[in-house]
C-alpha positions in Angstrom: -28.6 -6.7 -23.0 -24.7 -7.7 -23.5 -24.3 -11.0 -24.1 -20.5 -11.3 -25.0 -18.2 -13.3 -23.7 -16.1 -11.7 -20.5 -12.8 -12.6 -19.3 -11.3 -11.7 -15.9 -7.9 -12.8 -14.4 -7.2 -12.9 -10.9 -3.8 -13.2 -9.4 -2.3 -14.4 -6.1 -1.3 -11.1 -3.2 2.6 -11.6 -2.9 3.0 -11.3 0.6 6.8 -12.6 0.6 7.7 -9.1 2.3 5.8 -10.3 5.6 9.1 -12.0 7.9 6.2 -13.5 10.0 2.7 -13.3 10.7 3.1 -11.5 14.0 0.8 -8.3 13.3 -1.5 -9.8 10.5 -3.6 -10.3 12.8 -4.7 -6.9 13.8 -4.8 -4.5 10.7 -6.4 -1.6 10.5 -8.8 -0.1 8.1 -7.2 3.0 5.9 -8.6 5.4 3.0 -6.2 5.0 -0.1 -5.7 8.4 -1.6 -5.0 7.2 -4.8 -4.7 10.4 -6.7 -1.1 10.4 -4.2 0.0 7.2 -6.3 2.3 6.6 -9.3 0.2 4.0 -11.8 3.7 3.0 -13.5 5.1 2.4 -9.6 2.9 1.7 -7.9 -0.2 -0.2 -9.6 0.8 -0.9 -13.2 -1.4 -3.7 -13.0 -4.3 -2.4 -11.8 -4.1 -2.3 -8.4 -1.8 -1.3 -5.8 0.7 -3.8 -4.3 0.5 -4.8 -0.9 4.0 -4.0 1.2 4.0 0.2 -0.1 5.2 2.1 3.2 1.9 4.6 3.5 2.1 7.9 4.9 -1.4 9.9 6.0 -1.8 13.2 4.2 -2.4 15.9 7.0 -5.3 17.3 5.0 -7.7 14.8 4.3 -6.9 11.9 6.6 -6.2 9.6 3.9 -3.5 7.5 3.0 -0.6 7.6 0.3 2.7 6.5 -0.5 5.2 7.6 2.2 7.8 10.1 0.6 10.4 11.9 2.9 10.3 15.1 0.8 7.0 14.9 0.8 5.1 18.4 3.0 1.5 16.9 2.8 1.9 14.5 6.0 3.4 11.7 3.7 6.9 12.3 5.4 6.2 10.3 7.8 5.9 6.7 7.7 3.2 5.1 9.7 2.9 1.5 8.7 2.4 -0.7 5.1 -0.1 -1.9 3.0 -1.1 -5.2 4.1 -3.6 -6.2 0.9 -3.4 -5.4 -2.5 -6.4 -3.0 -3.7 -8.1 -3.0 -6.9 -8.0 0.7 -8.5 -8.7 0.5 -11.9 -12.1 -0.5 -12.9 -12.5 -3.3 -16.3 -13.3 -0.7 -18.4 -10.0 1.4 -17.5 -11.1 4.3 -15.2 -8.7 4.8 -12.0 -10.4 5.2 -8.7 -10.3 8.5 -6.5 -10.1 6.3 -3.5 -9.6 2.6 -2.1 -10.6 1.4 1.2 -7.5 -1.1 2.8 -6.2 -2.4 5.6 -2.7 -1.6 7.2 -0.2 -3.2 9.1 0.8 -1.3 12.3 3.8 -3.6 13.6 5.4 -6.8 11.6 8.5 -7.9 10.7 9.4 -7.0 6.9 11.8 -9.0 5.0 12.9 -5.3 3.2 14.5 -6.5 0.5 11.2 -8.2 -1.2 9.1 -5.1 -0.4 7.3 -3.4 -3.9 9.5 0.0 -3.4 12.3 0.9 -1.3 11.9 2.7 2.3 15.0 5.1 3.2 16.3 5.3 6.8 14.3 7.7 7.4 11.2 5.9 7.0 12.6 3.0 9.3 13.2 5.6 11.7 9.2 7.2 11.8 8.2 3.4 12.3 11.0 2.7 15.5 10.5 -0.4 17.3 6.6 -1.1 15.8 8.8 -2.8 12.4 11.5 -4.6 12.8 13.5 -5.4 9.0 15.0 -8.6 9.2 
């Protein structure tokens, strides 16, 4: 039996990317590849920030960072990360996969998103996400 003392933080989701709440209300429920994600860009704390542009990889109908020069479905933007996901466990060891949700059609307030999106990626998403 382990009796020693634990300590756990916890930290607030930064949201400030969401223009509005329009859309928040009807996420849906994704597979995180997370094997397709950067740990130093994507979750150097641990888990992955909420407002990464996700692409689904063709193969396995899971989710990943979009990339335009990505071939593995990825190349296409199809919405963002709505919550943050825990992938790294206390003890250090990275997840194969997260569940999350995903937001379909907001309004983004682009310059506070986690990572960049190129025009290309505002194209895939057309009138769904509007950048304000």
């Amino acid at each position: 039996m382990d009796l020693s003392l634990k300590t756990e933080s916890f930290s607030q989701d930064r949201r400030d990317w969401l223009g509005s709440q329009h859309g928040t209300d009807a996420p849906v429920s994704v597979t995180l590849d997370v094997s397709k994600f950067t740990q130093g860009t994507h979750y150097p704390d641990g888990y992955i920030k909420s407002g990464i542009p996700l692409g689904k990889v063709t193969a396995s109908g899971k989710y990943g960072p979009y990339d335009d020069a990505a071939s593995d479905g990825r190349q296409t933007c199809v919405g963002f990360l709505f919550t943050a996901q825990d992938v790294v466990s206390p003890r250090g060891a990275v997840s194969a996969s997260a569940v999350g949700s995903m937001l379909l059609h907001c309004f983004i307030r682009e310059a506070k998103l986690p990572v960049t999106i190129d025009a290309a990626g505002k194209t895939d998403l057309g009138a769904r996400v509007i950048f304000v």
